[in-house]
One Martini backbone bead per residue (centre of mass of N, CA, C, O) as a GRO file, in nm:
protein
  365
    1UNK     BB    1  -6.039   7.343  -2.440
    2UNK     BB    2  -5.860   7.486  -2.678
    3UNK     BB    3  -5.961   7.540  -3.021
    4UNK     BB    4  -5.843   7.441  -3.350
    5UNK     BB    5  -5.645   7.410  -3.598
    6UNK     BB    6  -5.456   7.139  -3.690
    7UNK     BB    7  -5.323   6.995  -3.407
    8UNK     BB    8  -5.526   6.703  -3.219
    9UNK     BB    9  -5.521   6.643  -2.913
   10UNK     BB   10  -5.572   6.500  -2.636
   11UNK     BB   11  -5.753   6.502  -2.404
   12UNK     BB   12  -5.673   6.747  -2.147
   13UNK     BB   13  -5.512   6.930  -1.901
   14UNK     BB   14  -5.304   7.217  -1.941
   15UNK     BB   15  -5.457   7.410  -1.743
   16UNK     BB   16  -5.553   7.415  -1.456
   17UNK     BB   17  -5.508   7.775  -1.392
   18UNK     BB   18  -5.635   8.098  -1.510
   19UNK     BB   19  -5.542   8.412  -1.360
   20UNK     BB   20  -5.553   8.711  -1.262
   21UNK     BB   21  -5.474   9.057  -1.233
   22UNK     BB   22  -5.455   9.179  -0.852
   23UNK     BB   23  -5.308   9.311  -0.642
   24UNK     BB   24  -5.489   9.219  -0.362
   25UNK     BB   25  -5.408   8.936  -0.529
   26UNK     BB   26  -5.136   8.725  -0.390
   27UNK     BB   27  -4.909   8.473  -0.493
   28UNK     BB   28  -4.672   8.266  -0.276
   29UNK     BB   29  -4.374   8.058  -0.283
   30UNK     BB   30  -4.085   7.958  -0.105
   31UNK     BB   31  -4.010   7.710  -0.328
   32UNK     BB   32  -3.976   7.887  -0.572
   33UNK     BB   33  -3.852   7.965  -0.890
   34UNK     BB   34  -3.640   8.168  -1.110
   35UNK     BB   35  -3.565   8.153  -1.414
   36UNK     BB   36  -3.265   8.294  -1.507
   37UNK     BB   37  -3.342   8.350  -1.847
   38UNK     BB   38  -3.703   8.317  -1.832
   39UNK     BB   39  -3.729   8.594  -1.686
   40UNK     BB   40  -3.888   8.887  -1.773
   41UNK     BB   41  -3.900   9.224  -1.670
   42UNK     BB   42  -4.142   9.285  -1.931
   43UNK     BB   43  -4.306   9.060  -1.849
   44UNK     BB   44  -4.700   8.986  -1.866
   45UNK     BB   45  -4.654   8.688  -1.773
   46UNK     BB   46  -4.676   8.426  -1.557
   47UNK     BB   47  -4.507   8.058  -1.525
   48UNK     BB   48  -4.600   7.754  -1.394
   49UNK     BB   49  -4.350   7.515  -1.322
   50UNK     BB   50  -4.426   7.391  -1.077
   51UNK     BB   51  -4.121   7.563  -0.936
   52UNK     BB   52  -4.126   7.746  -1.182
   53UNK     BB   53  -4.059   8.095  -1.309
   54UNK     BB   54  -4.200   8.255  -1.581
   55UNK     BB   55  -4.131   8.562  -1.798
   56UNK     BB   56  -4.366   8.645  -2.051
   57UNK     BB   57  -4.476   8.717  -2.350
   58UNK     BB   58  -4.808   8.636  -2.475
   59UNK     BB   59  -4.786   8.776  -2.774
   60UNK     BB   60  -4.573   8.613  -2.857
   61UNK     BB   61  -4.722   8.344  -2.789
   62UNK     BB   62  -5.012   8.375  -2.925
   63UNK     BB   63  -4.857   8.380  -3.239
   64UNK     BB   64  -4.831   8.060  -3.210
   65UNK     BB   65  -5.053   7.986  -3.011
   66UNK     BB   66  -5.363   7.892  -2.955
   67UNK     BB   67  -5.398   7.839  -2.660
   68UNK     BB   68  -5.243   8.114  -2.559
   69UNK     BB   69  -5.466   8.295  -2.755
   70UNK     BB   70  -5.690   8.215  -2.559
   71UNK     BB   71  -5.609   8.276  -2.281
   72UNK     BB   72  -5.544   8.588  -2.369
   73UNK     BB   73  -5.835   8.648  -2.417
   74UNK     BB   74  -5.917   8.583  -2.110
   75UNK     BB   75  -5.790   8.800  -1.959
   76UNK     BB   76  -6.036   9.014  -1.980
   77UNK     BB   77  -6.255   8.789  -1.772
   78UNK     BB   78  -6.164   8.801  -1.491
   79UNK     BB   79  -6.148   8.748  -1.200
   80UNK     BB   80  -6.086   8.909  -0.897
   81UNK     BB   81  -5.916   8.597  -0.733
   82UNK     BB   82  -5.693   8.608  -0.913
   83UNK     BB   83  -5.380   8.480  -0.975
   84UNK     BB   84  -5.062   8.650  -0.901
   85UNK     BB   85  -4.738   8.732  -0.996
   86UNK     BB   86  -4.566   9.007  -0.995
   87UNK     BB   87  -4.830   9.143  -1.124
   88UNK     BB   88  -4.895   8.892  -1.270
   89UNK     BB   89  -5.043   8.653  -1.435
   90UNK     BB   90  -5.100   8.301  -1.371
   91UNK     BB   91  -5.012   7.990  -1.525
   92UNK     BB   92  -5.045   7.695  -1.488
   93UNK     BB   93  -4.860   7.387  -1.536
   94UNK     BB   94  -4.839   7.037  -1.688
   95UNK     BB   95  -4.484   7.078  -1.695
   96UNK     BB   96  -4.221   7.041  -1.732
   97UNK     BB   97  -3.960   7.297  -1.696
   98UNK     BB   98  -3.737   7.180  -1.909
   99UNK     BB   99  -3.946   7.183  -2.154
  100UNK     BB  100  -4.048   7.505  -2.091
  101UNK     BB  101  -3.764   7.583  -2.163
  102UNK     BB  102  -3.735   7.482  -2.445
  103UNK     BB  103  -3.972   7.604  -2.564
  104UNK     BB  104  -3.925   7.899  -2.517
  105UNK     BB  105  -3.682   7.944  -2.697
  106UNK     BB  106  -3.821   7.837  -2.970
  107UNK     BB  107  -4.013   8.093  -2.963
  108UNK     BB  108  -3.760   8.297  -2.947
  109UNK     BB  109  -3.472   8.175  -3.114
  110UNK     BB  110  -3.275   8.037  -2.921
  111UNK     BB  111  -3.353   7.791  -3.066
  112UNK     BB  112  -3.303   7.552  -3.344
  113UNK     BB  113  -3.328   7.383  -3.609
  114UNK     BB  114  -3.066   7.235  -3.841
  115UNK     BB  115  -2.971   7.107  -4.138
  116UNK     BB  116  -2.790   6.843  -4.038
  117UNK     BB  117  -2.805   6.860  -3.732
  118UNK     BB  118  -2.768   6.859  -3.406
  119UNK     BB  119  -3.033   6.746  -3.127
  120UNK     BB  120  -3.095   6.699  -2.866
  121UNK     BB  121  -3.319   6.494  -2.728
  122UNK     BB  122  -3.452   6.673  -2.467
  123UNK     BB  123  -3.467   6.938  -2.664
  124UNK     BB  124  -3.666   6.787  -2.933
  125UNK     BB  125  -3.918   6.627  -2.743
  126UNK     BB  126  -4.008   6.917  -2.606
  127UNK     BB  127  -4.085   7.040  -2.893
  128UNK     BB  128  -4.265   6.851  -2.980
  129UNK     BB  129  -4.485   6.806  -2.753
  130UNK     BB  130  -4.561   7.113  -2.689
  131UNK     BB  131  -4.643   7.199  -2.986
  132UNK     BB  132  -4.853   7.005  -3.008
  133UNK     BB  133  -5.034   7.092  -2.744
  134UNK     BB  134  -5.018   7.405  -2.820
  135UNK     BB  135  -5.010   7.460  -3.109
  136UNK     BB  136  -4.712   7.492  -3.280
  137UNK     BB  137  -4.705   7.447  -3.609
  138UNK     BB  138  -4.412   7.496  -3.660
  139UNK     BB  139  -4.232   7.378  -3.458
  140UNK     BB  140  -4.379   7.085  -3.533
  141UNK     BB  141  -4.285   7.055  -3.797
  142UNK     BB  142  -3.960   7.034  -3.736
  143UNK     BB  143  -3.953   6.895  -3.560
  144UNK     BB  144  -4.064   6.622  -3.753
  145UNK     BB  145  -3.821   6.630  -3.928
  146UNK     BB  146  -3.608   6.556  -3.783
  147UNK     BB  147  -3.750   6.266  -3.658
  148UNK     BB  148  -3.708   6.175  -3.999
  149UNK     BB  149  -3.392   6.062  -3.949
  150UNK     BB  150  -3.465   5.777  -3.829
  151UNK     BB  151  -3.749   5.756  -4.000
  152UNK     BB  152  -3.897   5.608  -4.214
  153UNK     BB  153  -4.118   5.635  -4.506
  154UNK     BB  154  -3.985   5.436  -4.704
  155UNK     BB  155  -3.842   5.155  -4.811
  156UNK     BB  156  -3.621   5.309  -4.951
  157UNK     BB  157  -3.515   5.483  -4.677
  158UNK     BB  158  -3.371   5.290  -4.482
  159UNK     BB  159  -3.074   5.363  -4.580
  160UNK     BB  160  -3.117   5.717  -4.519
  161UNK     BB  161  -3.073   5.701  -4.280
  162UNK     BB  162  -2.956   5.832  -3.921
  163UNK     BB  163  -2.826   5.833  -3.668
  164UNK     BB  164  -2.826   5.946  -3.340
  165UNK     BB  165  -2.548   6.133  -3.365
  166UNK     BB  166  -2.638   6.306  -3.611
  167UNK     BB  167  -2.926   6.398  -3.489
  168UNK     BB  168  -2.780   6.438  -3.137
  169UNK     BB  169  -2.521   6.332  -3.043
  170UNK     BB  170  -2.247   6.222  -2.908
  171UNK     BB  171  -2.382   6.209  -2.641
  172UNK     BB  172  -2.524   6.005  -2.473
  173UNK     BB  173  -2.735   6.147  -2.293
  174UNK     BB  174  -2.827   6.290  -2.622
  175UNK     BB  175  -2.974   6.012  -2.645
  176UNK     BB  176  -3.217   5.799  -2.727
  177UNK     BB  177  -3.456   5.546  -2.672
  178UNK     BB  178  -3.641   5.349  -2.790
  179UNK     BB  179  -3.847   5.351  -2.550
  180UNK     BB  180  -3.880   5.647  -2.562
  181UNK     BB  181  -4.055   5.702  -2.873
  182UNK     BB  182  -4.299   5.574  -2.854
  183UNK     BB  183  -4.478   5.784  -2.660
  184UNK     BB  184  -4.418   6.050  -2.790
  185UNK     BB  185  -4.536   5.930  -3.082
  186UNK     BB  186  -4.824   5.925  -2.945
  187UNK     BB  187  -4.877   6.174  -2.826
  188UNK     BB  188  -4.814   6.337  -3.112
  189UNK     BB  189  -4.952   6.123  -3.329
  190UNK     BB  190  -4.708   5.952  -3.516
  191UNK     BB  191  -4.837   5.693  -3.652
  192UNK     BB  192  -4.609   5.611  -3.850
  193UNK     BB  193  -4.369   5.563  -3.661
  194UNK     BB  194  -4.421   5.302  -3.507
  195UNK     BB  195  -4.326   5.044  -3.690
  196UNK     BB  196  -4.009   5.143  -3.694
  197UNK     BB  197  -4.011   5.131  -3.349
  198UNK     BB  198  -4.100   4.856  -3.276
  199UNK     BB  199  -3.830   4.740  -3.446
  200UNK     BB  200  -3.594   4.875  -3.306
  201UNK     BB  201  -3.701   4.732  -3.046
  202UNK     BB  202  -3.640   4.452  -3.169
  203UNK     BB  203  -3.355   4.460  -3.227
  204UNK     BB  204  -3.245   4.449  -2.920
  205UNK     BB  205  -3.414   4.180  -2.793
  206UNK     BB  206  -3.541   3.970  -2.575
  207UNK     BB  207  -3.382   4.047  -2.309
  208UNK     BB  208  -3.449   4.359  -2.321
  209UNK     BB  209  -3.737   4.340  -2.356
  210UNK     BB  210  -3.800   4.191  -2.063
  211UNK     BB  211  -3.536   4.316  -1.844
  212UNK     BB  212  -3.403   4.535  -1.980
  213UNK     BB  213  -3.252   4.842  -2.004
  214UNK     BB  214  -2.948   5.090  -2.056
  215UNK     BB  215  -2.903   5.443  -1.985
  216UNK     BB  216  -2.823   5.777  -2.043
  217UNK     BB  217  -2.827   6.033  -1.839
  218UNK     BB  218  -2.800   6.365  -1.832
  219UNK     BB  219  -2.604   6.331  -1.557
  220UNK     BB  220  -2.427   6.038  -1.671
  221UNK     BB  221  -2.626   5.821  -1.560
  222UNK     BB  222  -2.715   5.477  -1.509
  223UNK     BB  223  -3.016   5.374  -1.649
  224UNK     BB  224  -3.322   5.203  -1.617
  225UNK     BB  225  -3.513   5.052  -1.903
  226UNK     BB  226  -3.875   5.024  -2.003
  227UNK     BB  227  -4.176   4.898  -2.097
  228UNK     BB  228  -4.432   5.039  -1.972
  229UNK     BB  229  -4.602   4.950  -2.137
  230UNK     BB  230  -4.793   4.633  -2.153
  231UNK     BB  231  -4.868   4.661  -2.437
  232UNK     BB  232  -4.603   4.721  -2.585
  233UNK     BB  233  -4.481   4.483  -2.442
  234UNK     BB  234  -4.656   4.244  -2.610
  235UNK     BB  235  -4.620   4.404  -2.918
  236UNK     BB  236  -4.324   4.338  -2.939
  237UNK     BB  237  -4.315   4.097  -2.886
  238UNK     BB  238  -4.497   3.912  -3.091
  239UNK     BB  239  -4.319   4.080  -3.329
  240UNK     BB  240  -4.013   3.920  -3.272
  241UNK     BB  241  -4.178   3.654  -3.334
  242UNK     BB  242  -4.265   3.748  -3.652
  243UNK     BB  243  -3.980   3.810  -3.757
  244UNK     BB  244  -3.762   3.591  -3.700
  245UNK     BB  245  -3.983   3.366  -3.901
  246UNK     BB  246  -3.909   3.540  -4.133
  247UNK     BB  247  -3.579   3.523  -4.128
  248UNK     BB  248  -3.580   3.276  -4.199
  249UNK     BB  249  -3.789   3.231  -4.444
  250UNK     BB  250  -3.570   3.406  -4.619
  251UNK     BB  251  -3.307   3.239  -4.563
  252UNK     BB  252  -3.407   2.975  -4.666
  253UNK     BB  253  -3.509   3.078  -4.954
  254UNK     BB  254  -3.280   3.161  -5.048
  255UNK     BB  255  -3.037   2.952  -4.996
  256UNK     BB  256  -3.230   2.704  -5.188
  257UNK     BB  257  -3.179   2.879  -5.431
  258UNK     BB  258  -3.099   2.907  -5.800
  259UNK     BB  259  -2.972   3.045  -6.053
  260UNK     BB  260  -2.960   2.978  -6.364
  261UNK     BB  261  -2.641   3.066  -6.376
  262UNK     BB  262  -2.514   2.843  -6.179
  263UNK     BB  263  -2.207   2.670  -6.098
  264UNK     BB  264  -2.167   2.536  -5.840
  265UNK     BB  265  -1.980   2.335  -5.678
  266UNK     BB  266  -1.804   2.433  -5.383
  267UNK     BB  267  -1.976   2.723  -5.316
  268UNK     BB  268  -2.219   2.594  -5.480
  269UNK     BB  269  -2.412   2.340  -5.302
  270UNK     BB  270  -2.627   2.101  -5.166
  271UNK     BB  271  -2.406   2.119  -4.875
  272UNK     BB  272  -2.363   2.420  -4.812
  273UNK     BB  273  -2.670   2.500  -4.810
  274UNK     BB  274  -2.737   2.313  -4.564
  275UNK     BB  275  -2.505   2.463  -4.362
  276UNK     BB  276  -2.589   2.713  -4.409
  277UNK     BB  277  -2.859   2.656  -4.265
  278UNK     BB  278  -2.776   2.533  -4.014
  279UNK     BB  279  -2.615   2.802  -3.929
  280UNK     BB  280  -2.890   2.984  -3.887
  281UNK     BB  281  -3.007   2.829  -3.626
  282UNK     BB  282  -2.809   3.018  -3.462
  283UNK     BB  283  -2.959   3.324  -3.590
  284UNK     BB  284  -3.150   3.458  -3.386
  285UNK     BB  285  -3.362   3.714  -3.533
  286UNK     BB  286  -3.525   4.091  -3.623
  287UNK     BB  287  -3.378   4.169  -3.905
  288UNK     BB  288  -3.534   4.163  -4.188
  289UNK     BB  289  -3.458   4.456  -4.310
  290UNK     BB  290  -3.158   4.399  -4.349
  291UNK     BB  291  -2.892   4.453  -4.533
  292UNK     BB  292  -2.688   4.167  -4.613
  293UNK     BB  293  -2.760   3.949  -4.422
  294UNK     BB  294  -2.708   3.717  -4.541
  295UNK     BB  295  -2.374   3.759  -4.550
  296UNK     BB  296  -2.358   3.797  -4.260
  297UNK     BB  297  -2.431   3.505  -4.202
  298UNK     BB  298  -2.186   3.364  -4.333
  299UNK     BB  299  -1.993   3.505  -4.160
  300UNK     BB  300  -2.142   3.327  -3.893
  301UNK     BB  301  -2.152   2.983  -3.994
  302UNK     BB  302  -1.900   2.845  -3.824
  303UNK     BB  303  -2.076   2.728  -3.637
  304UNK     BB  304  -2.110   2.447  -3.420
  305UNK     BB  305  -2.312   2.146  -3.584
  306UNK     BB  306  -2.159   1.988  -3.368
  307UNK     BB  307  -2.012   1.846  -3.065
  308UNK     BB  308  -1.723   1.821  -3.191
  309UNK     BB  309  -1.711   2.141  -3.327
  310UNK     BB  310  -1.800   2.049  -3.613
  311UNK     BB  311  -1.913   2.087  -3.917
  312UNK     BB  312  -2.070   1.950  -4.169
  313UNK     BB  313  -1.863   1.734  -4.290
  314UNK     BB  314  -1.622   1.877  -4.168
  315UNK     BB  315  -1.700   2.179  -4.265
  316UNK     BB  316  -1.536   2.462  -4.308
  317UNK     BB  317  -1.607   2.797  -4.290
  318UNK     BB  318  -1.485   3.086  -4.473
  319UNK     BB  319  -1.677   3.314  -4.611
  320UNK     BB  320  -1.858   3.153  -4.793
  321UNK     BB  321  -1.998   3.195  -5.105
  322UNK     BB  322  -2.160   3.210  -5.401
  323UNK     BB  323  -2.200   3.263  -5.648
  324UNK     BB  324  -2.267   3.514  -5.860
  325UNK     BB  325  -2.566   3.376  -5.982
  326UNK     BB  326  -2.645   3.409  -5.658
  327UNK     BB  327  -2.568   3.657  -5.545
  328UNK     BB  328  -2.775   3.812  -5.737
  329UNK     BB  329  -3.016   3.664  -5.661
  330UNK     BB  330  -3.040   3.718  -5.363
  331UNK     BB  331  -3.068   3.989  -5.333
  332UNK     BB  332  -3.323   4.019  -5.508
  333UNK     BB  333  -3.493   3.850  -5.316
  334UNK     BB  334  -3.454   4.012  -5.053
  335UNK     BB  335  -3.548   4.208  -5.159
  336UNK     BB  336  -3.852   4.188  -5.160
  337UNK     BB  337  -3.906   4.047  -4.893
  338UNK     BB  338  -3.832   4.323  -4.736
  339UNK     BB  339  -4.052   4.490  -4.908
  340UNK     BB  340  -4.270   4.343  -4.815
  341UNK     BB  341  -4.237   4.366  -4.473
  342UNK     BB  342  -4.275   4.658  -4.470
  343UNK     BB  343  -4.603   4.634  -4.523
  344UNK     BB  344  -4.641   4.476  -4.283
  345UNK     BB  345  -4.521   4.636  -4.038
  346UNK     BB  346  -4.812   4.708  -3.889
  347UNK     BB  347  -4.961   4.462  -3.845
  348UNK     BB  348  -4.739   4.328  -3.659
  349UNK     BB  349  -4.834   4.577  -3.414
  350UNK     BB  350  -5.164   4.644  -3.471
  351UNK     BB  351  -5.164   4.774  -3.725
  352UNK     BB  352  -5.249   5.000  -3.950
  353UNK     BB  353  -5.204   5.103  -4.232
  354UNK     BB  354  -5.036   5.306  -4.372
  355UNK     BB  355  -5.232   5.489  -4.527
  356UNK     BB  356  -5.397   5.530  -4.226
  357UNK     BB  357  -5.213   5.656  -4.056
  358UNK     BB  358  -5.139   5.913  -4.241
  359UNK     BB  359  -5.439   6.018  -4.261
  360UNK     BB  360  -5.432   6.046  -3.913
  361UNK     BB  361  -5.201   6.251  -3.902
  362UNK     BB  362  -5.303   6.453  -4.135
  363UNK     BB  363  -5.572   6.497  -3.957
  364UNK     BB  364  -5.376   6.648  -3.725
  365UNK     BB  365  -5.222   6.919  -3.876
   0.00000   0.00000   0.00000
């Protein structure tokens, strides 16, 4: 494995092998097929992805990537038996094709990310994987850019992420499901985003943690997709069940406060706030960092608490608020809450804390 500055991937075989050319040895098979528009006549190195065959400038590969600066420098000392493709050295990949076409595209300029625009996930997810795997260390900057536009990095951002529609586009085929962020963003080593890709695939509920979801895959058709991973299966339920607790306990725990200058009343005493809590327990969810959660409980919390059909005391609920200076108590409450749990977030998932994530990222790059 070719090493050097920058980030430091994992262990793994990048290239089977790399052979140089010989006119008298050729290889060549009749499965192959040269991709349409990034065989270049002029290119002097020819990639074999799978049975797609690239035909590539290598000296431009060479300035942005370690790897293939290693690759071409070796180049210069290959053995005699070495395998050739249409005149030129070939060189094996152990990467889906259309990823290195995306890869290509982007280290040519034909594709390339703007800022505040969308870009699919299948060609930004290609970008970030093999630019770290490869260290092109510009193209790896920008792809983490990209997707730090739906992964908050500080408590303040969780507001100010962006959708997935703004971030990857409009169509269902062009975004990721959050099951598929966990594996990319753990082998590209960016450790501060998995607290709040874990979180987000707990939003998604317990029966789709379990039984699995589907999403639209490129060519438009429904596929099932599951958490691949049996340990990230099981840290994902684990930290469901301990997010639950805490919304439960934050919501008790707003719910029977009461500001100093609380004006009791009909819509703000202990007969209302035991019926919010008690229909807090219809409410079973994985959501504590969400803002205004507390009223949106309230908006549903007129769900039957007792076999008759009616709520407690035979009140019926229509998305009754707490007084004036209870409801600015209860916001001020969760904001505190929510931000306690920003911090506890690593730990949920059995991760180290975020300063420690980050300097593991930070060491990587």
């Amino acid at each position: 494995m070719v090493t050097g500055g920058g980030f430091k991937p994992k262990t793994r075989t990048y290239v089977s092998h790399f052979l140089s050319a010989h006119p008298e040895v050729m290889t060549q098979d009749n499965d192959w097929k040269r991709h349409p528009d990034l065989y270049m006549s002029d290119g002097t190195m020819v990639l074999l992805a799978n049975s797609t065959l690239f035909r590539v400038y290598p000296g431009l590969l060479a300035k942005h990537s370690n790897v293939f600066e290693g690759l071409t420098e070796s180049g210069q000392f290959l053995p005699n038996d070495a395998e050739v493709y249409d005149g030129c050295p070939l060189v094996r990949l152990q990467d889906d094709p259309e990823e290195v076409a995306c890869f290509l595209k982007a280290t040519m300029g034909l594709c390339h990310f703007e800022r505040n625009q969308p870009m699919p996930y299948p060609m930004a997810s290609a970008i970030l994987r093999l630019s770290s795997k490869y260290m092109v260390q510009s193209l790896r900057r920008q792809a983490i850019e990209h997707f730090k536009r739906i992964i908050p990095q500080s408590y303040t951002e969780i507001n100010k992420t962006e959708s997935y529609t703004q971030v990857f586009g409009s169509n269902p085929s062009d975004k990721p499901h959050p099951f598929q962020l966990l594996p990319l963003f753990r082998e590209c080593q960016l450790m501060s985003f998995l607290p709040w890709t874990y979180y987000s695939i707990c939003a998604l509920g317990f029966q789709k943690l379990v039984q699995g979801d589907t999403f639209t895959t490129m060519n438009g058709t429904d596929s099932e997709i599951f958490v691949e991973d049996k340990h990230d299966a099981r840290i994902a339920l684990l930290g469901w069940k301990a997010l639950c607790t805490m919304t439960r306990d934050i919501r008790n725990d707003t719910i029977m406060s009461s500001a100093k200058d609380c004006k009791g009343g009909s819509t703000c005493n202990d007969t209302m706030r035991l019926t919010w809590m008690q229909g807090a327990a219809y409410q079973i969810d994985s959501q504590a960092m969400n803002q205004w959660g507390m009223f949106k409980l309230l908006a549903n919390s007129e769900r039957p608490l007792s076999p008759n059909g009616r709520t407690r005391n035979n009140l019926v609920l229509d998305t009754v608020q707490p007084c004036y200076g209870c409801t600015k108590a209860w916001l001020k409450q969760e904001e505190n809450a929510r931000n306690a749990i920003w911090f506890q977030l690593p730990a949920i998932f059995k991760l180290p804390a975020w300063e420690v994530l980050k300097q593991e990222e930070n060491s990587g790059m």
